[in-house]
C-alpha atoms as an extended CHARMM CRD file, in Angstrom:
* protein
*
        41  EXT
         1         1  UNK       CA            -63.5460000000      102.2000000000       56.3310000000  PROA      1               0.0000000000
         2         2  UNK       CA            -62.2370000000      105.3070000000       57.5580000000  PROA      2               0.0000000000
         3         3  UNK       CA            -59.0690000000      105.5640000000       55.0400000000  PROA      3               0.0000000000
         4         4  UNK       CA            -61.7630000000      104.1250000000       51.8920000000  PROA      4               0.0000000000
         5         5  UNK       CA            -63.7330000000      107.3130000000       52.4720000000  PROA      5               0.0000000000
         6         6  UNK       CA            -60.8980000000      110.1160000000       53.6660000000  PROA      6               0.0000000000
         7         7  UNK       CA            -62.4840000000      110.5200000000       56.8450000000  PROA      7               0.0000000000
         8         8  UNK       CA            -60.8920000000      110.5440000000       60.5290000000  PROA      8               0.0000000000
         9         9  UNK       CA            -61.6740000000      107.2070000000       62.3450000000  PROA      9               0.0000000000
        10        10  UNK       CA            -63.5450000000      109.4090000000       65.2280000000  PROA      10              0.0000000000
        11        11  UNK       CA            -66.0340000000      110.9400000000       62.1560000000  PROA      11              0.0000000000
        12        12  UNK       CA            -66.7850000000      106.9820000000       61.4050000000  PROA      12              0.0000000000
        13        13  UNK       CA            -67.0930000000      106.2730000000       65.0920000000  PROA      13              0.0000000000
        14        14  UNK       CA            -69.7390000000      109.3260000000       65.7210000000  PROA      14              0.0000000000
        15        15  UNK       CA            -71.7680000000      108.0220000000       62.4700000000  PROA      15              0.0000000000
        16        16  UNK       CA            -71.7010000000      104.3290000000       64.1450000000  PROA      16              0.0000000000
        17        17  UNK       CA            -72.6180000000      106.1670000000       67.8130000000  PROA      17              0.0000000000
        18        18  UNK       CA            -75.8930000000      107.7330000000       66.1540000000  PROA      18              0.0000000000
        19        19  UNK       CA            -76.7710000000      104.9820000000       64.0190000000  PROA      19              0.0000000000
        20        20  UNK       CA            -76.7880000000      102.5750000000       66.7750000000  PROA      20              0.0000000000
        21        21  UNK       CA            -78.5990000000      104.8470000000       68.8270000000  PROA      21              0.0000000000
        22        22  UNK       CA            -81.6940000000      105.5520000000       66.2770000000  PROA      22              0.0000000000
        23        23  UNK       CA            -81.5670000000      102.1960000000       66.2760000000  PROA      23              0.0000000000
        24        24  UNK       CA            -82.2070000000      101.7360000000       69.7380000000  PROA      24              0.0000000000
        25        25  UNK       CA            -78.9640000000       99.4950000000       70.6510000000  PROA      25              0.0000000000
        26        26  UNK       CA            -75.5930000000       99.8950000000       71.7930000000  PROA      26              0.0000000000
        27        27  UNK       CA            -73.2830000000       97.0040000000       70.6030000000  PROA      27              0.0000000000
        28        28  UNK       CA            -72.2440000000       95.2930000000       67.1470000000  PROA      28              0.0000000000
        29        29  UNK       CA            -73.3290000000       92.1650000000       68.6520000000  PROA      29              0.0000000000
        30        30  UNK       CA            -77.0170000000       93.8150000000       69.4730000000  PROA      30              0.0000000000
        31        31  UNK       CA            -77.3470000000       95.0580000000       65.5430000000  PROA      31              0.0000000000
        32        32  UNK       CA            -76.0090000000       91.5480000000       64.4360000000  PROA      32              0.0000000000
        33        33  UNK       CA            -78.9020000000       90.1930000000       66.3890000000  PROA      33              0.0000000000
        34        34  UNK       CA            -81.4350000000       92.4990000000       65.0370000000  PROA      34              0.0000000000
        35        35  UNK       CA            -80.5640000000       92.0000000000       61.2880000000  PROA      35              0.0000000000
        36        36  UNK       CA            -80.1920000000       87.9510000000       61.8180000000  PROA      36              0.0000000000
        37        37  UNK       CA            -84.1360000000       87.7050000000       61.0750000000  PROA      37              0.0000000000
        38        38  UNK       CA            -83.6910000000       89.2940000000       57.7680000000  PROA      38              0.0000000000
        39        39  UNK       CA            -81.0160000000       86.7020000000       56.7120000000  PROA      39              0.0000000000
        40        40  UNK       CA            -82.0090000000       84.1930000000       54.0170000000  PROA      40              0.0000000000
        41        41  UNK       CA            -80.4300000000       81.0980000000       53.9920000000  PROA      41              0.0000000000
């Protein structure tokens, strides 16, 4: 993601750090279980 958008790999990892924290969560596996309610299928 980092190289697709020219940015350093610590700028994506800062944007992923305050996302998951407005979010109110602190692992991938925490926002995969928060968006598995709004999967169809």
């Amino acid at each position: 993601m980092a190289e697709a958008l020219n940015l350093s790999i610590e700028t994506v990892r800062t944007h992923i750090r305050r996302v998951y924290h407005k979010l109110g969560i602190s692992s991938r596996e925490e926002l995969f279980a928060m968006i598995a309610s709004y999967r169809i299928g």
